[in-house]
C-alpha positions as CSV (number, residue, x, y, z in Angstrom):
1,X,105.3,131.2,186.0
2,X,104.9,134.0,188.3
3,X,101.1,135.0,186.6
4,X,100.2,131.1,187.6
5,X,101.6,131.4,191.2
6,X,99.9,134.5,191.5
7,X,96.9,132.9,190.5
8,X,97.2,130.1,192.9
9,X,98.1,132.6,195.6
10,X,95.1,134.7,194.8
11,X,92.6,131.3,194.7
12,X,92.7,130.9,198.9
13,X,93.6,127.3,198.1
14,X,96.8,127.1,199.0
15,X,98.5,128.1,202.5
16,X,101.3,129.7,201.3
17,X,104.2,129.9,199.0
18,X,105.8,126.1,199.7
19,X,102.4,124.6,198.5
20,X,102.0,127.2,195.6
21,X,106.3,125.7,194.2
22,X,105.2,121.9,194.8
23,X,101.9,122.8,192.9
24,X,103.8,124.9,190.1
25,X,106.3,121.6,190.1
26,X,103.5,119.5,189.6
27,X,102.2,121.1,186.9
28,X,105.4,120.5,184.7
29,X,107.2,124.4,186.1
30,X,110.8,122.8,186.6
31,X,112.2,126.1,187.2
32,X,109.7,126.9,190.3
33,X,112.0,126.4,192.9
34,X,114.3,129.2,191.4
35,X,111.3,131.6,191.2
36,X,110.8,131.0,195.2
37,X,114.6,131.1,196.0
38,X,113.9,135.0,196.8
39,X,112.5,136.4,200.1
40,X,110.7,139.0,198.8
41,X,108.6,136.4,196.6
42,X,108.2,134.7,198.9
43,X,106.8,136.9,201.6
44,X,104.3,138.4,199.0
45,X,103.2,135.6,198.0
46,X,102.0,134.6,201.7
47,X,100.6,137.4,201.8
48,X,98.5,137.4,199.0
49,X,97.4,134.1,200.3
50,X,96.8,135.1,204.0
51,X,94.4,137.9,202.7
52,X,92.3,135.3,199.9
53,X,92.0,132.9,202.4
54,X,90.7,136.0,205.0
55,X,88.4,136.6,202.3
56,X,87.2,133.3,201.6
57,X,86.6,132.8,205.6
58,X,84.8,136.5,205.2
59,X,82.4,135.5,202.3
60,X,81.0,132.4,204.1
61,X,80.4,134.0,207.1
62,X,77.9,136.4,205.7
């Protein structure tokens, strides 16, 4: 579960880490909400997001 949110994260689709649970959710991962009960999860996983969608903006600029 972790690997898929990490993938999500990484994709630029998603805001941050409450869209990446409900998507996780969605996709039958019961047990997300435990995975994001954790600051530190959390936080990385908005950041990872923050910088993929920095680099999405980036790429269709140029």
């Amino acid at each position: 579960m972790w690997r898929e949110a990490g993938k999500l994260a990484a994709s630029g689709d998603y805001e941050g880490w409450l869209a990446i649970e409900w998507e996780l959710r969605s996709r039958g991962f019961s047990r997300a909400k435990l995975l994001f009960d954790n600051d530190r999860v959390r936080e990385k996983l908005d950041d990872i997001c923050k910088k993929a969608q920095e680099q999405r903006a980036h790429t269709n600029r140029t």
